[in-house]
C-alpha positions in Angstrom: 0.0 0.0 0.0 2.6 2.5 1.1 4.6 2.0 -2.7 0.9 2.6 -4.9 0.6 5.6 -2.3 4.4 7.0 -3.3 3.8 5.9 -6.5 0.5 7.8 -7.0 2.0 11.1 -5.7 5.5 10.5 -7.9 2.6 10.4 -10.7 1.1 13.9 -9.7 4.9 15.5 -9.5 5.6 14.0 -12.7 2.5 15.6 -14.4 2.8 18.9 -12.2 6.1 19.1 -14.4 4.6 18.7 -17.2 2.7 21.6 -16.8 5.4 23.9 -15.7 7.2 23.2 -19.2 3.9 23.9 -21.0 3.8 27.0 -18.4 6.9 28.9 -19.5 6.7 27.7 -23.1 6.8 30.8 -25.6 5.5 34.0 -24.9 4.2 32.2 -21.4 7.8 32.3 -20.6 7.5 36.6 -20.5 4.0 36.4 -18.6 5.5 34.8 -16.1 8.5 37.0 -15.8 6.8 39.9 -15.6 4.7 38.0 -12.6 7.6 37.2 -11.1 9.2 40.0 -10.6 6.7 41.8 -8.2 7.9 38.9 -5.9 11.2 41.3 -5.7 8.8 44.6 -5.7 7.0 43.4 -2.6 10.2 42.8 -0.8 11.7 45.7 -1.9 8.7 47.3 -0.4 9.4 45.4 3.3 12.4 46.2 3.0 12.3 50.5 2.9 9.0 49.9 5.2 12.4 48.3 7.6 10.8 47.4 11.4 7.1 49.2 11.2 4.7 46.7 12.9 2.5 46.0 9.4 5.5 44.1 8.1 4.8 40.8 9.3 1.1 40.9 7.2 2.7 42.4 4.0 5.3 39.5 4.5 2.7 37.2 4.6 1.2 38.7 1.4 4.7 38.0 -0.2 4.4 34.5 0.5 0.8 33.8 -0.9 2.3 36.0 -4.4 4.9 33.3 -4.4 2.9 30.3 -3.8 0.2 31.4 -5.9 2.6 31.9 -9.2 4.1 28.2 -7.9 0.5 27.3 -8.0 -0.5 28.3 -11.7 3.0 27.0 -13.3 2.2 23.4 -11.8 -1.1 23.1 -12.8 -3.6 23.7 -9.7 -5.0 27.1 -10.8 -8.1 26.9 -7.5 -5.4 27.2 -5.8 -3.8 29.7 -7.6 -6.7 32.1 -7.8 -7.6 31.4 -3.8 -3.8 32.5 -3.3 -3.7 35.3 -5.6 -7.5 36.7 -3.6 -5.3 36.2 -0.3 -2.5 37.9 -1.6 -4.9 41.4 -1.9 -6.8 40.7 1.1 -3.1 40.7 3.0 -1.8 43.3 0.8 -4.6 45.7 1.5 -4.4 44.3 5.8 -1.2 45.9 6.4 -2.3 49.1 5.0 -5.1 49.6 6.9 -3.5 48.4 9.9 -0.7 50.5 9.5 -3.5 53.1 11.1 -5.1 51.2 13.3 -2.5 49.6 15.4 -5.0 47.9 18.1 -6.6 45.8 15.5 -3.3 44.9 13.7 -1.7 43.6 17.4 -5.5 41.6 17.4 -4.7 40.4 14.5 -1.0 38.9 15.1 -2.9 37.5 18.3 -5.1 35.3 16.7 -8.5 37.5 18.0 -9.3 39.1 14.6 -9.3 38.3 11.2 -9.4 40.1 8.1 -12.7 41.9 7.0 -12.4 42.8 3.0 -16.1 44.6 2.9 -14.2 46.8 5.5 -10.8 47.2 3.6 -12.4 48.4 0.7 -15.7 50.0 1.9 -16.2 53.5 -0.2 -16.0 56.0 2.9 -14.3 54.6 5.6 -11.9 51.8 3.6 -8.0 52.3 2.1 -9.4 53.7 -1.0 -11.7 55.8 0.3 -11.0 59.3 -0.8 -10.9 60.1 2.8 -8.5 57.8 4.0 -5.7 58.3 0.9 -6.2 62.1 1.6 -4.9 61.8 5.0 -1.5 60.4 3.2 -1.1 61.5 -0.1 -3.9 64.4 -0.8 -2.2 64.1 -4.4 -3.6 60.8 -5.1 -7.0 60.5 -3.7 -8.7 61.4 -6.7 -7.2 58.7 -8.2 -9.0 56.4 -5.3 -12.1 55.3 -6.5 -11.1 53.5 -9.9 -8.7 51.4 -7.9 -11.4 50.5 -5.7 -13.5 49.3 -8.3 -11.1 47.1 -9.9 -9.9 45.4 -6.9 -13.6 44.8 -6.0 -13.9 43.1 -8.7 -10.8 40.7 -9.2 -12.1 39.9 -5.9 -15.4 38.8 -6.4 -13.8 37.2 -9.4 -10.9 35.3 -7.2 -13.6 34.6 -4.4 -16.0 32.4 -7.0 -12.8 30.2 -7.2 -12.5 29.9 -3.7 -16.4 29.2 -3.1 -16.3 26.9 -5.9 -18.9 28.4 -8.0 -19.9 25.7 -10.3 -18.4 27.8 -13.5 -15.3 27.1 -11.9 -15.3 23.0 -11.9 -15.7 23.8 -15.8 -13.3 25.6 -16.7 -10.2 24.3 -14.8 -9.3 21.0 -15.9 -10.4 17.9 -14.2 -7.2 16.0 -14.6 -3.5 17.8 -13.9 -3.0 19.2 -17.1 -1.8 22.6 -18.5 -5.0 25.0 -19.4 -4.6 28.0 -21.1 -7.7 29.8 -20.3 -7.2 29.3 -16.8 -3.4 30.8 -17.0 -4.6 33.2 -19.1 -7.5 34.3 -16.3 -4.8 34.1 -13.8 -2.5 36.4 -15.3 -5.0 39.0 -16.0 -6.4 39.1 -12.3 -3.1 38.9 -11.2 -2.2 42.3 -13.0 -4.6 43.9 -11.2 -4.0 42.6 -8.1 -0.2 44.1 -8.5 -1.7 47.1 -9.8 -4.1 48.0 -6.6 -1.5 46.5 -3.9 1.1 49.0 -5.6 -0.8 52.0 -5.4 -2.6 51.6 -1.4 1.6 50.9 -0.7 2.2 54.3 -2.7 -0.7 56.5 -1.2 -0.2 55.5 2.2 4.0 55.8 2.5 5.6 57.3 -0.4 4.9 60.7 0.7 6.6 60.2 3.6 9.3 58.4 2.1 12.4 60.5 2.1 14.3 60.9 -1.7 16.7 58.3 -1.5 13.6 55.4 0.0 11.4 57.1 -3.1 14.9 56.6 -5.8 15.1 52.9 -4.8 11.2 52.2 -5.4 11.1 54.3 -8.6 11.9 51.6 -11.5 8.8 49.2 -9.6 6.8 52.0 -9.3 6.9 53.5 -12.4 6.5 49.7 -14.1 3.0 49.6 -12.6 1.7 52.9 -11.6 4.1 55.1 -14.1 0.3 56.3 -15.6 -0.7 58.2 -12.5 0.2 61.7 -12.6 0.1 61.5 -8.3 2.7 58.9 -8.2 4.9 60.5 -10.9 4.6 64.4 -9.4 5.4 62.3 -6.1 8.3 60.5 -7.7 9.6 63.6 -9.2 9.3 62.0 -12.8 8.1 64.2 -15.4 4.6 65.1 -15.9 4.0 62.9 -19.4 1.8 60.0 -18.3 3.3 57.1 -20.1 1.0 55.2 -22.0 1.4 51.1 -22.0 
């Protein structure tokens, strides 16, 4: 019993590699790249935030990035997509905890958990206009349309999650490589980079002092280089780069 067990798992790895060939085949190979690297904009990110008590939740966040790209390029997208929605939830956590120190020590104490109708609720949630205000008055116009999208590639990431009976269609039933669902992945994932980015610009960059701001510039401008807050804030000139 205990070799058809090791045998049957040796099976899965086999086919798990499989997929990560098919995964990083052709232009796969830059979609994944260009996934990947956040992984080092996050933890550049920890790393100029240094020893501020939020850390330990935005590191967390940097783990569920990583395991959900480790996710899609072996094949199990659910998990994927459930990593990728825990990824934002986390990402958007430390944020709001970063002002709200009694519920972040609740939280690294086991007595709370994360609320995402409250992280993204329109007056009172990171990207209300009123909360970005209080950090970077330049971007909080920009607020609302990164509220809406991140509401959404939640809902979307949460149906995976639930198991919304689209779902057990679309991924495959045996471990195989799927295009569609890498394909659904990547896009989601885009904007989940996109959002996390800017609540991590609006609530620290203005603070930031030039050097912490010169070090951040290259990931910043790769995601958010469009916003005319982030660029006045970076110093960049005024042109919004298109694409």
């Amino acid at each position: 019993m205990s070799n058809a067990c090791n045998d049957h798992y040796k099976q899965l790895h086999a086919e798990s590699g499989s997929v990560l060939v098919e995964s990083f085949a052709g232009s796969r190979a830059e979609a994944m790249a260009k996934s990947h690297a956040f992984i080092g904009d996050l933890g550049l990110w920890i790393v100029e935030l240094g020893k501020r008590p939020e850390i330990p939740v935005l590191q967390a966040a940097h783990r569920e990035y990583q395991f959900a790209l480790l996710a899609l390029s072996t094949g199990h997208y659910r998990a994927a997509f459930s990593a990728l929605r825990l990824t934002l939830e986390l990402g958007f956590a430390a944020v709001q905890w970063s002002a709200n120190e009694r519920e972040l020590r609740e939280w690294l104490r086991g007595q709370r958990d994360t609320n995402w109708l409250s992280l993204i609720d329109a007056e009172k949630g990171i990207l209300s206009k009123q909360f970005i205000h209080l950090f970077s008055e330049g971007l909080a116009d920009e607020a609302a349309q990164y509220r809406s999208a991140a509401s959404a590639v939640y809902r979307e990431c949460s149906e995976y999650v639930h198991g919304n009976a689209h779902t057990h269609h679309s991924i495959p039933e045996q471990l195989r490589f799927d295009d569609a669902s890498f394909e659904a992945w990547q896009k989601k994932a885009s904007v989940v980079r996109l959002t996390i980015s800017y609540t991590l610009a609006a609530r620290y960059l203005f603070d930031f002092d030039a050097a912490k701001r010169s070090r951040l510039e290259n990931a910043l401008m790769d995601q958010l280089g469009h916003s005319v807050g982030v660029r006045a804030l970076l110093g960049a000139p005024s042109e919004v780069i298109n694409g």
